[in-house]
Residue, then its C-alpha position, 0 to 999 in steps of 0.5 A: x517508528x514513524x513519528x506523524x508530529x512530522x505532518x501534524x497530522x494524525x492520518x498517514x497516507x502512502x502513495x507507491x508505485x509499482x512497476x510489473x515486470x513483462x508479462x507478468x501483469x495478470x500474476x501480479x493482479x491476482x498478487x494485489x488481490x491477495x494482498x488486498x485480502x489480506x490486509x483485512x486483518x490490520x486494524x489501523x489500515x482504513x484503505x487499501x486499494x492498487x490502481x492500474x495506470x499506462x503500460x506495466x504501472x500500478x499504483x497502490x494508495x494506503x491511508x492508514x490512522x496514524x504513523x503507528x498502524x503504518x509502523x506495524x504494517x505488514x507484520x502479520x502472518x496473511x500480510x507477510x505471506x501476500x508480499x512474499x508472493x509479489x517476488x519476481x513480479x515486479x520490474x523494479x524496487x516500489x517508488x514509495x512516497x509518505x504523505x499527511x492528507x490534507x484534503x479530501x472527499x469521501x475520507x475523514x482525515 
């Protein structure tokens, strides 16, 4: 379990990025659409949304209400179904990267 006394700060946020195999950039749209559905039903989860960027490169921000909501993450059955389906659209494993917030606009954190 992810422990948020790391940070000292309550909120958890989550920077990933993902690489789309070739070709396969309209799937994997369709893919963070579903995921993006799906993830409605985790409660901890304050915000959920993937970004494009250059070439095959998607990044994906997650902010999610302490280290507990991020710790049941993706456990529930539409969130579990939605990941499954990602296999074979990515090039390469998600570069993940787990942050505190410290400043923002348009965020309590």
């Amino acid at each position: 379990m992810l422990r948020t006394s790391v940070w000292g700060m309550s909120k958890i946020s989550l920077i990933a990025k993902l690489t789309a195999a070739e070709g396969k950039t309209d799937e994997l749209e369709t893919a963070l659409a579903n995921l993006i559905e799906a993830s409605k039903e985790e409660a901890g989860l304050e915000i959920y949304s993937a970004h494009r960027g250059d070439d095959n490169i998607y990044w994906f921000f997650e902010l999610y209400t302490d280290g507990d909501a991020l710790g049941v993450h993706g456990q529930g059955d539409a969130m579990k179904a939605a990941m499954g389906a990602m296999g074979g659209l990515l090039a390469a494993a998600p570069e993940i990267s787990i942050c505190a917030p410290v400043v923002a606009k348009g965020m309590a954190i």
